[in-house]
LUMLUMDREN-2810 file (N, C-alpha, C; in Angstrom, 1 decimal):
<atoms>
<atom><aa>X</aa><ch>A</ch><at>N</at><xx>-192.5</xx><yy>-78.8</yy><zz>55.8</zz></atom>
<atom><aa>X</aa><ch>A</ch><at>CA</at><xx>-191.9</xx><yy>-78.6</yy><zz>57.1</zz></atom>
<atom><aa>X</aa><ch>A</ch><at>C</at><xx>-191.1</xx><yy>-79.8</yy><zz>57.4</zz></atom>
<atom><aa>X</aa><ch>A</ch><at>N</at><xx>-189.8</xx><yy>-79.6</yy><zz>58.1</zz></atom>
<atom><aa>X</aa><ch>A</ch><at>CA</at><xx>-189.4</xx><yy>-80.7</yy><zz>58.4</zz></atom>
<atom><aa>X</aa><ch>A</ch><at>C</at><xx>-189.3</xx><yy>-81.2</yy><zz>59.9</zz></atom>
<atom><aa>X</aa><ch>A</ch><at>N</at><xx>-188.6</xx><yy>-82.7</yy><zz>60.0</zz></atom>
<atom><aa>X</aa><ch>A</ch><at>CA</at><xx>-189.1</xx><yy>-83.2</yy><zz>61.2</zz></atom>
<atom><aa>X</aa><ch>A</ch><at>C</at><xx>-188.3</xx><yy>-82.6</yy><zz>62.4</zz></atom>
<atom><aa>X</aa><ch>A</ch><at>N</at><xx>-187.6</xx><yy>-81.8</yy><zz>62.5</zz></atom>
<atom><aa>X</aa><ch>A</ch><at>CA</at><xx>-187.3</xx><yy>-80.9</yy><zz>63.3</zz></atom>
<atom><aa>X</aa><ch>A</ch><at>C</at><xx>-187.9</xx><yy>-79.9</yy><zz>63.9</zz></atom>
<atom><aa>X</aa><ch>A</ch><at>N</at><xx>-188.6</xx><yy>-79.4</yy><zz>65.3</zz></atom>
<atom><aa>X</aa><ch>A</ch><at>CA</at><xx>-189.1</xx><yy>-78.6</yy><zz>65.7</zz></atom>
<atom><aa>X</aa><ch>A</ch><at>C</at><xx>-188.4</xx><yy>-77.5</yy><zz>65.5</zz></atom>
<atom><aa>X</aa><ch>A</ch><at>N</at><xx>-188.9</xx><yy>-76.1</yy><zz>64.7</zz></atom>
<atom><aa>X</aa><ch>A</ch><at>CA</at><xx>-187.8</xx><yy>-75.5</yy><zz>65.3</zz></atom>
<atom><aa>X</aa><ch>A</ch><at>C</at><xx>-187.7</xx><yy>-74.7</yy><zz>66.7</zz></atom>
<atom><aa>X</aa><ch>A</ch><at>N</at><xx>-188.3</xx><yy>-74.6</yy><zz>67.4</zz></atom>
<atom><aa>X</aa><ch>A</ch><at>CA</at><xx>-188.4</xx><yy>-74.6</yy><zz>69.0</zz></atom>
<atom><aa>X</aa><ch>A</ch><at>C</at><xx>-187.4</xx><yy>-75.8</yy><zz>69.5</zz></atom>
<atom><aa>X</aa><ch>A</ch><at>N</at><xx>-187.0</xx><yy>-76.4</yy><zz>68.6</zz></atom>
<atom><aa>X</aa><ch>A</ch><at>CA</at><xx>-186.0</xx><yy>-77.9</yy><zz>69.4</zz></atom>
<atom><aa>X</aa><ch>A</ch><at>C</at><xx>-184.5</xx><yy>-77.0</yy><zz>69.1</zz></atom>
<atom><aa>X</aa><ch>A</ch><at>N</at><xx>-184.3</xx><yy>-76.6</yy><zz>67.6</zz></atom>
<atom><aa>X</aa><ch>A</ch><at>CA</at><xx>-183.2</xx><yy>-75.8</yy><zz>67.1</zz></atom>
<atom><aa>X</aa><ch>A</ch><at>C</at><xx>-183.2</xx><yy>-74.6</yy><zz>67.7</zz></atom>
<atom><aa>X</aa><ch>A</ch><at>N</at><xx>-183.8</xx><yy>-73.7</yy><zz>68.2</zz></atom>
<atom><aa>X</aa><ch>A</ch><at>CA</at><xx>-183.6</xx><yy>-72.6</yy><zz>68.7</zz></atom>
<atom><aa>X</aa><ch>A</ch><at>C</at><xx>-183.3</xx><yy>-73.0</yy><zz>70.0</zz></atom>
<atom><aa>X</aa><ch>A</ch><at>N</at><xx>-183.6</xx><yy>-73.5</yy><zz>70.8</zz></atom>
<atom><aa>X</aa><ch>A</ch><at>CA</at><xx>-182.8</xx><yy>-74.3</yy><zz>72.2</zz></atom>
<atom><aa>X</aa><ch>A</ch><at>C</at><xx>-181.4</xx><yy>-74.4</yy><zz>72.4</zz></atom>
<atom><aa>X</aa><ch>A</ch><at>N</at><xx>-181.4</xx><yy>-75.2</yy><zz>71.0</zz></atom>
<atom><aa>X</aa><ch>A</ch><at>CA</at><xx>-180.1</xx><yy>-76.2</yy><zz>70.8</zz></atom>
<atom><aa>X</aa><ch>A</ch><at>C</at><xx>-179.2</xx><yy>-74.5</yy><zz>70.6</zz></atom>
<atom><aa>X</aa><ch>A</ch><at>N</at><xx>-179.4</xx><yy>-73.6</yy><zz>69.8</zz></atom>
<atom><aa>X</aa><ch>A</ch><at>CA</at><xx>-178.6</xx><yy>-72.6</yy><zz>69.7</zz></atom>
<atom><aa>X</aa><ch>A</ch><at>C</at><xx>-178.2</xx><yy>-71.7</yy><zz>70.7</zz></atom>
<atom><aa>X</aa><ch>A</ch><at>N</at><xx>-179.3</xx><yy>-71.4</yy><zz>71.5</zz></atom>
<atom><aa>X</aa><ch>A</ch><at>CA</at><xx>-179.8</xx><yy>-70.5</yy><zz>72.8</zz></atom>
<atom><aa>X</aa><ch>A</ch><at>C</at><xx>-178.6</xx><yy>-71.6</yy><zz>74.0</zz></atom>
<atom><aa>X</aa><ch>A</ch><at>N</at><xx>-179.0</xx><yy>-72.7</yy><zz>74.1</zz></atom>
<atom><aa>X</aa><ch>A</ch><at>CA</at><xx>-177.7</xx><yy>-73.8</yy><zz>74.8</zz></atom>
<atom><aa>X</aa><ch>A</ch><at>C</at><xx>-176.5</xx><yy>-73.4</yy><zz>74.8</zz></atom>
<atom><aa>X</aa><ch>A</ch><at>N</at><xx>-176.0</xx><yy>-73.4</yy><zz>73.6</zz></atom>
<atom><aa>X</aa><ch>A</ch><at>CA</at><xx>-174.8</xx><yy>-73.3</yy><zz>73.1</zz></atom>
<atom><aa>X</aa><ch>A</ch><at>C</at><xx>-174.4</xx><yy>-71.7</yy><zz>73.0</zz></atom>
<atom><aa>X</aa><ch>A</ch><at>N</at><xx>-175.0</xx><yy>-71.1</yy><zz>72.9</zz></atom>
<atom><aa>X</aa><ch>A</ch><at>CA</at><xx>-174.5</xx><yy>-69.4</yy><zz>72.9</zz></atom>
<atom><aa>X</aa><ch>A</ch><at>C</at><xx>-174.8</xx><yy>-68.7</yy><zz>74.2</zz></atom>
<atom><aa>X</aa><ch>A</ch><at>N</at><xx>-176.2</xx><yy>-68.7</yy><zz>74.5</zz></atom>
<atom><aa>X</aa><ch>A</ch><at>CA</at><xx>-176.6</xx><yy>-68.1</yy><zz>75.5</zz></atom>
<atom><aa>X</aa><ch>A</ch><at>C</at><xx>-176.9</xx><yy>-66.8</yy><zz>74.5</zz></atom>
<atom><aa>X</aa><ch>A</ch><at>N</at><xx>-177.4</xx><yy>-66.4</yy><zz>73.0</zz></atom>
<atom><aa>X</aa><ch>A</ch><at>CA</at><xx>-177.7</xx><yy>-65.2</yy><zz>72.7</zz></atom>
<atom><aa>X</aa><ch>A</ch><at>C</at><xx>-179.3</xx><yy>-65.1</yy><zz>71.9</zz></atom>
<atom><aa>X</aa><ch>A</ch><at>N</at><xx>-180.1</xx><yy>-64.6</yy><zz>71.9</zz></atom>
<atom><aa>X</aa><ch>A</ch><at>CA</at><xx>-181.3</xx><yy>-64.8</yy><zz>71.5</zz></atom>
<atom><aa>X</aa><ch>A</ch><at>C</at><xx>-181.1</xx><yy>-65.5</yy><zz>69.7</zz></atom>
<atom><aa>X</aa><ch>A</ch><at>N</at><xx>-182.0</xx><yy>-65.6</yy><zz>69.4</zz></atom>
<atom><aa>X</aa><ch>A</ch><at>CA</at><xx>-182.1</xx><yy>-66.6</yy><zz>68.5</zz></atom>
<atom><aa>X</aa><ch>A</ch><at>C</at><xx>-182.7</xx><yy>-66.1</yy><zz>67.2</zz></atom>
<atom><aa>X</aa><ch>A</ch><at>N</at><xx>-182.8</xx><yy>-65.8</yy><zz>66.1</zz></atom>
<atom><aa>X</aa><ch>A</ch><at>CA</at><xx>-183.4</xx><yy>-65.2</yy><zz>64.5</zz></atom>
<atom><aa>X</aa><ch>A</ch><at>C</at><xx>-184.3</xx><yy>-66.3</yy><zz>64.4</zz></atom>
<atom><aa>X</aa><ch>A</ch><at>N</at><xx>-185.4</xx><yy>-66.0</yy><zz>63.8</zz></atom>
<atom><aa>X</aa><ch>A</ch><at>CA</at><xx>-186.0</xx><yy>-67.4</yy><zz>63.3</zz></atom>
<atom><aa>X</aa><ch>A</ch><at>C</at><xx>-185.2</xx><yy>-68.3</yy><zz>62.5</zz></atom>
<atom><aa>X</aa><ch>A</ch><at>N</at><xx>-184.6</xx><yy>-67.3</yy><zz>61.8</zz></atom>
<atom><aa>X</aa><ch>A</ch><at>CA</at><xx>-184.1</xx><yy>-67.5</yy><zz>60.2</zz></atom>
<atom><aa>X</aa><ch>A</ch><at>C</at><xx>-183.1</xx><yy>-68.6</yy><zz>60.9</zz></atom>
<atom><aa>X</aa><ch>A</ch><at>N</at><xx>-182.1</xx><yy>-68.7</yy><zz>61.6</zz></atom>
<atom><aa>X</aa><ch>A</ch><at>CA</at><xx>-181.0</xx><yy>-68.8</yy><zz>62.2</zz></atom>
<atom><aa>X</aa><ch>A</ch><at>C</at><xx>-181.7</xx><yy>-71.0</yy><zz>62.5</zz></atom>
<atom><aa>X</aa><ch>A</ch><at>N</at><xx>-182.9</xx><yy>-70.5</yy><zz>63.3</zz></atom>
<atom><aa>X</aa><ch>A</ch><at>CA</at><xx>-183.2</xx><yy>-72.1</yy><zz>63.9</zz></atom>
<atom><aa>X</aa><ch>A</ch><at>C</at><xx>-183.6</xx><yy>-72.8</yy><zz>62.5</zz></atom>
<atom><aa>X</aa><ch>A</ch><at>N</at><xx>-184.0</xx><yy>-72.0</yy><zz>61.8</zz></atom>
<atom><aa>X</aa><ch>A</ch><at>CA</at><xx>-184.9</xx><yy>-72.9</yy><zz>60.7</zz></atom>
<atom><aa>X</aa><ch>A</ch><at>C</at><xx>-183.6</xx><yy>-73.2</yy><zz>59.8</zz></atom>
<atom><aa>X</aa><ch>A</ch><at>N</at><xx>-182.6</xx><yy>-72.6</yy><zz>59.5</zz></atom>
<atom><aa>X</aa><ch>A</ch><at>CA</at><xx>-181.6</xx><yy>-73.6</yy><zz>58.8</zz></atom>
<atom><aa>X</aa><ch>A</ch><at>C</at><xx>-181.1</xx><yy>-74.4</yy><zz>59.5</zz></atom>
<atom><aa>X</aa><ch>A</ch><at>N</at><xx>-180.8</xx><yy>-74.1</yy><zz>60.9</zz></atom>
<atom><aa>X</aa><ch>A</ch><at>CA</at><xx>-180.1</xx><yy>-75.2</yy><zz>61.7</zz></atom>
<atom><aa>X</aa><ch>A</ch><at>C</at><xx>-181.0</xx><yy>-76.6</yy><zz>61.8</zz></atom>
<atom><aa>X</aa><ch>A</ch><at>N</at><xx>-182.2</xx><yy>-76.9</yy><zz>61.7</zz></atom>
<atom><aa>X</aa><ch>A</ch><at>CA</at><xx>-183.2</xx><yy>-77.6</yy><zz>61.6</zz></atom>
<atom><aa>X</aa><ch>A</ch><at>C</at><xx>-183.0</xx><yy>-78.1</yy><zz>60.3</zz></atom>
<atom><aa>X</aa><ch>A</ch><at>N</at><xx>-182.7</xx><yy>-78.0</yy><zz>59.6</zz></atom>
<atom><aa>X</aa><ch>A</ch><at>CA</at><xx>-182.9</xx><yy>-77.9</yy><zz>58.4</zz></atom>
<atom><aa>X</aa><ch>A</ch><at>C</at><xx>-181.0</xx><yy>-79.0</yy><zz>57.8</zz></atom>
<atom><aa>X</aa><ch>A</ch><at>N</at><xx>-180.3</xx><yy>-78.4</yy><zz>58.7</zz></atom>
<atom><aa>X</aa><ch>A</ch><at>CA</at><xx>-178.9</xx><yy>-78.6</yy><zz>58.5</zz></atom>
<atom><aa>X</aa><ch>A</ch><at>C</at><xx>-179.3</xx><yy>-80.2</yy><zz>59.0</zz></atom>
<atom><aa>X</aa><ch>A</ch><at>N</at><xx>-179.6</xx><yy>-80.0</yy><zz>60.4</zz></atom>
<atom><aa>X</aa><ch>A</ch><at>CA</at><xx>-179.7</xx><yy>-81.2</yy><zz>61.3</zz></atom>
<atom><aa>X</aa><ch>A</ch><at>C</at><xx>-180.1</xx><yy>-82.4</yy><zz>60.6</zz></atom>
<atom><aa>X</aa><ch>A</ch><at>N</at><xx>-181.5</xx><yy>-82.0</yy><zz>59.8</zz></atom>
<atom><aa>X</aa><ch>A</ch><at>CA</at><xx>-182.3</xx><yy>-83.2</yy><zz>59.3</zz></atom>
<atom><aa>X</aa><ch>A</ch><at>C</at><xx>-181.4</xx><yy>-83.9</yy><zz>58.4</zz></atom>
<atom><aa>X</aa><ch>A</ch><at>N</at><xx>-180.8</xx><yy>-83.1</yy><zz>57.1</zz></atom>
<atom><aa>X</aa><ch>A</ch><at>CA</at><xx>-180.0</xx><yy>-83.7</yy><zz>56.8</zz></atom>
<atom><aa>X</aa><ch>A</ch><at>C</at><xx>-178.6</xx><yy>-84.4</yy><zz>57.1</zz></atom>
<atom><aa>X</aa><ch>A</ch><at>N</at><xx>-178.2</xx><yy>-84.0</yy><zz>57.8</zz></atom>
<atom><aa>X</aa><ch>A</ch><at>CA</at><xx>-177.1</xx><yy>-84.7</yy><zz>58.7</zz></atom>
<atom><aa>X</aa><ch>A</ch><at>C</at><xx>-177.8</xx><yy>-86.0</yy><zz>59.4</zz></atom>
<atom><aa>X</aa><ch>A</ch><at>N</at><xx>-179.1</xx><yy>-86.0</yy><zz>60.3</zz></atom>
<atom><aa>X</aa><ch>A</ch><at>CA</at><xx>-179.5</xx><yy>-87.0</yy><zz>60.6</zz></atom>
<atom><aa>X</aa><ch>A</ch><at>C</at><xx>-179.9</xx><yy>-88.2</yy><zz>59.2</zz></atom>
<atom><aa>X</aa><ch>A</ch><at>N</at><xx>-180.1</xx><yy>-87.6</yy><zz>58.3</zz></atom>
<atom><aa>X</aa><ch>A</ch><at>CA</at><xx>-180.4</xx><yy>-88.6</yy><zz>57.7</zz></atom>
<atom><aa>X</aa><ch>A</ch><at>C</at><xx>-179.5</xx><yy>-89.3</yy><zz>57.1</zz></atom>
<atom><aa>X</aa><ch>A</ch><at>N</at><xx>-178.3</xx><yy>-88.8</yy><zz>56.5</zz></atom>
<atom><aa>X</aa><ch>A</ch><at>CA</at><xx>-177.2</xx><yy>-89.1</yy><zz>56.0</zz></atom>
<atom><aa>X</aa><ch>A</ch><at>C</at><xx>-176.6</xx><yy>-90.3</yy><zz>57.2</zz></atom>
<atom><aa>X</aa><ch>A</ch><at>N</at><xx>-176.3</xx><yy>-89.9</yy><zz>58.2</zz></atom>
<atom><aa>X</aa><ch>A</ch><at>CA</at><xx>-176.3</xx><yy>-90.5</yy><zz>59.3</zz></atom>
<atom><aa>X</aa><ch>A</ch><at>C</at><xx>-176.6</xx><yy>-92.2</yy><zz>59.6</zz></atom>
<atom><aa>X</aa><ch>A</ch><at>N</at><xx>-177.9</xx><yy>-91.9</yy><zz>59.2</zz></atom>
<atom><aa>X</aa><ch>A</ch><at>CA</at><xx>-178.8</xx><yy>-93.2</yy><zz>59.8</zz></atom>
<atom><aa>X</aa><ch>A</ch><at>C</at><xx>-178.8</xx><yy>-94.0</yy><zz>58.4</zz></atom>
<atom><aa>X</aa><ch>A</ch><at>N</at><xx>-178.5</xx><yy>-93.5</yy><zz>57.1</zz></atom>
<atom><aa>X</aa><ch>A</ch><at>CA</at><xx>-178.2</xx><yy>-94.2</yy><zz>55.9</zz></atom>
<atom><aa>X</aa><ch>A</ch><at>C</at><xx>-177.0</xx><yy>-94.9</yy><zz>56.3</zz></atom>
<atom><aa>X</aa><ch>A</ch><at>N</at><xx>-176.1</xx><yy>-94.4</yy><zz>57.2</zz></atom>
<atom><aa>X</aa><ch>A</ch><at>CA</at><xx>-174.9</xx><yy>-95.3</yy><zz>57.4</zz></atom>
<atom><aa>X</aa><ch>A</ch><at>C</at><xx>-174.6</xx><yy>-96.1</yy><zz>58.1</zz></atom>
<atom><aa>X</aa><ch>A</ch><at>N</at><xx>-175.7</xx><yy>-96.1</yy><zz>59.5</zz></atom>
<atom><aa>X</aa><ch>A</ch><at>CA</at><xx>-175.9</xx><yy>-97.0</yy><zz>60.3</zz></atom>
<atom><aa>X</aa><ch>A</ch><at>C</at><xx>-176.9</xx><yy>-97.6</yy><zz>60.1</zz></atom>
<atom><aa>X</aa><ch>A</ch><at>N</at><xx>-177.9</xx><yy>-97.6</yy><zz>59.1</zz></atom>
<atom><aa>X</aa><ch>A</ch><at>CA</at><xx>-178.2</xx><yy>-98.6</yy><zz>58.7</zz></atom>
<atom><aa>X</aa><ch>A</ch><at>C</at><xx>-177.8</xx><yy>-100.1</yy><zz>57.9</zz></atom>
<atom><aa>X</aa><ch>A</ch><at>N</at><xx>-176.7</xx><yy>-99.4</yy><zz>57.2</zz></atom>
<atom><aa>X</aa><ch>A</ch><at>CA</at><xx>-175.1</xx><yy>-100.4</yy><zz>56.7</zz></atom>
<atom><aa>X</aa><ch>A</ch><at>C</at><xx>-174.5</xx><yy>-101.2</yy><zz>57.6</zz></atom>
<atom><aa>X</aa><ch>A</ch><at>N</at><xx>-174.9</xx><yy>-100.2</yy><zz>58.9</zz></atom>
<atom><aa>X</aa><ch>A</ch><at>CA</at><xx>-174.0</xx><yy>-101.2</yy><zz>59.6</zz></atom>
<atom><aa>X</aa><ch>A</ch><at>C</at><xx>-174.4</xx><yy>-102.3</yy><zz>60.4</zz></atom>
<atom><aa>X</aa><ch>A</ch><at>N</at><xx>-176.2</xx><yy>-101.7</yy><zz>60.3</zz></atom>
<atom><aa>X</aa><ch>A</ch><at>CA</at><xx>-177.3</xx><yy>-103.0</yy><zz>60.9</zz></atom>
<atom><aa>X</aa><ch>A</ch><at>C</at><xx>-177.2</xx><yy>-104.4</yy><zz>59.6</zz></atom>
<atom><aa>X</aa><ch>A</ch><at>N</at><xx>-177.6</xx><yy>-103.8</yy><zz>58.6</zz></atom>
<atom><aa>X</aa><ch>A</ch><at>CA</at><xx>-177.6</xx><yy>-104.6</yy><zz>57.8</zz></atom>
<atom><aa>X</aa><ch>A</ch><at>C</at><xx>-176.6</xx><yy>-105.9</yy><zz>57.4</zz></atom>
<atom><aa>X</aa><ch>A</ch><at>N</at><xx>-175.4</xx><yy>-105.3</yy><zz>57.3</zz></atom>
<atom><aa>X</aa><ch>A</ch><at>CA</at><xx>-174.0</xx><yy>-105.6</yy><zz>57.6</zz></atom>
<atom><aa>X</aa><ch>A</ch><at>C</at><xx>-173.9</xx><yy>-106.9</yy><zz>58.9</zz></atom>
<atom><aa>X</aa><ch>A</ch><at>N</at><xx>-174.6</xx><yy>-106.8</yy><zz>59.7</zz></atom>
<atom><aa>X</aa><ch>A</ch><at>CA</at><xx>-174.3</xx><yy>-107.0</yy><zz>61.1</zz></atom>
<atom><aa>X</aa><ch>A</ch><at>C</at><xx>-175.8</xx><yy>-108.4</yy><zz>60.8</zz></atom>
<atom><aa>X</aa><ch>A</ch><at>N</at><xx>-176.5</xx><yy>-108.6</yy><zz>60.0</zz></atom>
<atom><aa>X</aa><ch>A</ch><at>CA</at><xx>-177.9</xx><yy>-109.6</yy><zz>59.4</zz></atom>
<atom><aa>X</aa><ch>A</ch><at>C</at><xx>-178.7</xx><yy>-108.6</yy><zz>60.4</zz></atom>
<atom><aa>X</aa><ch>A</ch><at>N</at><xx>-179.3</xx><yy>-107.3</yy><zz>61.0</zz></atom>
<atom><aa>X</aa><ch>A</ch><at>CA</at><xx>-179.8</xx><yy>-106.9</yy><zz>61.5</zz></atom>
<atom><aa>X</aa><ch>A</ch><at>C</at><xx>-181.0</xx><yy>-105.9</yy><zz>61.0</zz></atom>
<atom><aa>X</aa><ch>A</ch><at>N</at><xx>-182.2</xx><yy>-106.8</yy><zz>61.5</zz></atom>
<atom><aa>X</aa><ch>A</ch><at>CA</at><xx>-183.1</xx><yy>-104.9</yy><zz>60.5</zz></atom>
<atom><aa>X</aa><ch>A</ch><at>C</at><xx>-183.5</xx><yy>-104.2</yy><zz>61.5</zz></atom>
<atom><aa>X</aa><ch>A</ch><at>N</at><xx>-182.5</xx><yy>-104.2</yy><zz>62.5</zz></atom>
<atom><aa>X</aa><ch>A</ch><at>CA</at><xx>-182.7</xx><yy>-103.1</yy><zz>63.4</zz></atom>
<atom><aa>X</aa><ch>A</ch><at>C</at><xx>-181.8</xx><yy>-101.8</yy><zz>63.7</zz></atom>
<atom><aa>X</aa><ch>A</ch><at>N</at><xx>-181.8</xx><yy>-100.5</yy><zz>63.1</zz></atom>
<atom><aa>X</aa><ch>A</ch><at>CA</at><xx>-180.3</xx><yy>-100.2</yy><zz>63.8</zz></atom>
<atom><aa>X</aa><ch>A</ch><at>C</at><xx>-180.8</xx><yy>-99.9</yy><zz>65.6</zz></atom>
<atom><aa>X</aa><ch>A</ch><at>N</at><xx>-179.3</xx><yy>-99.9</yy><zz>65.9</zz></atom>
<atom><aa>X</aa><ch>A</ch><at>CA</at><xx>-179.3</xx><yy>-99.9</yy><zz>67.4</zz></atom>
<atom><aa>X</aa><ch>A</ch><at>C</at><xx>-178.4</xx><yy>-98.4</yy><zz>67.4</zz></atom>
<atom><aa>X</aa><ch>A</ch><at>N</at><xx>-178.2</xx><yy>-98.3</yy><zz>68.8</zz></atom>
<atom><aa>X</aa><ch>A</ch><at>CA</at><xx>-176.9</xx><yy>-97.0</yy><zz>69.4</zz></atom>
<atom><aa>X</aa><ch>A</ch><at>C</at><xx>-175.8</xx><yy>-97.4</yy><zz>68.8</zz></atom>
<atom><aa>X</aa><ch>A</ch><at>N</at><xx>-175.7</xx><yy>-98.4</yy><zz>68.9</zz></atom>
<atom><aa>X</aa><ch>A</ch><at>CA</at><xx>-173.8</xx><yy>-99.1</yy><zz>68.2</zz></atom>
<atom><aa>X</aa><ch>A</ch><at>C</at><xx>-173.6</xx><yy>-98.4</yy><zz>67.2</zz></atom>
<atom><aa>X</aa><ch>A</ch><at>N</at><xx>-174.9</xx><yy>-98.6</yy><zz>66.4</zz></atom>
<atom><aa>X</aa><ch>A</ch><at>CA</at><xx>-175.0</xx><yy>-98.5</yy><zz>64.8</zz></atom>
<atom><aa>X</aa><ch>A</ch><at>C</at><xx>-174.7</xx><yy>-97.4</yy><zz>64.4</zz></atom>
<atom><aa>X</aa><ch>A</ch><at>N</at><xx>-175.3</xx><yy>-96.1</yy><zz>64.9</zz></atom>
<atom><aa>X</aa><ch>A</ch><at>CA</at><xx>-175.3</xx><yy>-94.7</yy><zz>65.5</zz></atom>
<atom><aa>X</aa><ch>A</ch><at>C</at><xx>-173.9</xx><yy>-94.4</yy><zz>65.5</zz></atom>
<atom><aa>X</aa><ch>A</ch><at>N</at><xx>-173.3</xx><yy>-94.5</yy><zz>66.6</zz></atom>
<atom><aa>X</aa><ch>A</ch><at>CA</at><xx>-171.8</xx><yy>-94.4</yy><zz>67.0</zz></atom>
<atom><aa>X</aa><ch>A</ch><at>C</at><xx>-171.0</xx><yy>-94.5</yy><zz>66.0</zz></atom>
<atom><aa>X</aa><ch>A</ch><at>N</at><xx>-171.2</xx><yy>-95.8</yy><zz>65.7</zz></atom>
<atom><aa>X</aa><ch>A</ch><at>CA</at><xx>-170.4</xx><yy>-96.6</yy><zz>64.3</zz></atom>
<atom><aa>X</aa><ch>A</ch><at>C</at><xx>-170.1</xx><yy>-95.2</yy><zz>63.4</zz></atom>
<atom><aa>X</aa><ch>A</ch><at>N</at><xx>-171.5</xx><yy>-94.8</yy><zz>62.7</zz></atom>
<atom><aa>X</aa><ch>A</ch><at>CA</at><xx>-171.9</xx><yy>-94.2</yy><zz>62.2</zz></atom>
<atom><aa>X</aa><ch>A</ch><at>C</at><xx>-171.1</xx><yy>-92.5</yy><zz>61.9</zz></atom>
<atom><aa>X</aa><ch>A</ch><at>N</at><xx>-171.0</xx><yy>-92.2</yy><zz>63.1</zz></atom>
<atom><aa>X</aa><ch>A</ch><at>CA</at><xx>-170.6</xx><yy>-91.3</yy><zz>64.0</zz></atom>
<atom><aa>X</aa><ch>A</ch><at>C</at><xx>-169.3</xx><yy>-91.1</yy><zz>64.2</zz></atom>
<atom><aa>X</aa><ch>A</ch><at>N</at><xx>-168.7</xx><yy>-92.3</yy><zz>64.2</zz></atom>
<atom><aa>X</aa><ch>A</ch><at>CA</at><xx>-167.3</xx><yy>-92.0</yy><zz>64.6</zz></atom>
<atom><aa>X</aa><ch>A</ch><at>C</at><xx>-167.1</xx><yy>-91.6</yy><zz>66.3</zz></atom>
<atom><aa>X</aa><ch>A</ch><at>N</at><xx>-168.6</xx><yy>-91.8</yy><zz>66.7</zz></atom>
<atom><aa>X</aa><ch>A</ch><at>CA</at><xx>-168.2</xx><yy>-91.3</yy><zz>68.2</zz></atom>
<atom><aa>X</aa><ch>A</ch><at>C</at><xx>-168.0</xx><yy>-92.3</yy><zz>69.3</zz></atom>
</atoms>
């Protein structure tokens, strides 16, 4: 199981649509998420590191992000 609730992913869908939700539906989106988060934080961790930091921050995130 991963670290995504899917009660967190069915929200996040139910948020964004307003239409009920498959299980099937949250458990990939959970699933999608995790790895995007993790891909993610591999990159902002580059940019802690990068930066003599072993911490990442929000910056790092963003960075990360492009946001």
């Amino acid at each position: 199981m991963g670290e995504i609730p899917l009660a967190a992913a069915d929200r996040i869908i139910r948020k964004a649509t307003g239409l009920r939700v498959g299980s099937d539906a949250a458990a990939i989106l959970a699933e999608i998420l995790e790895k995007k988060g993790e891909e993610l934080s591999r990159e902002a961790g580059k940019f802690a590191k990068h930066a003599g930091r072993k911490t990442v921050k929000a910056s790092d995130i963003k960075l990360a992000t492009g946001y």
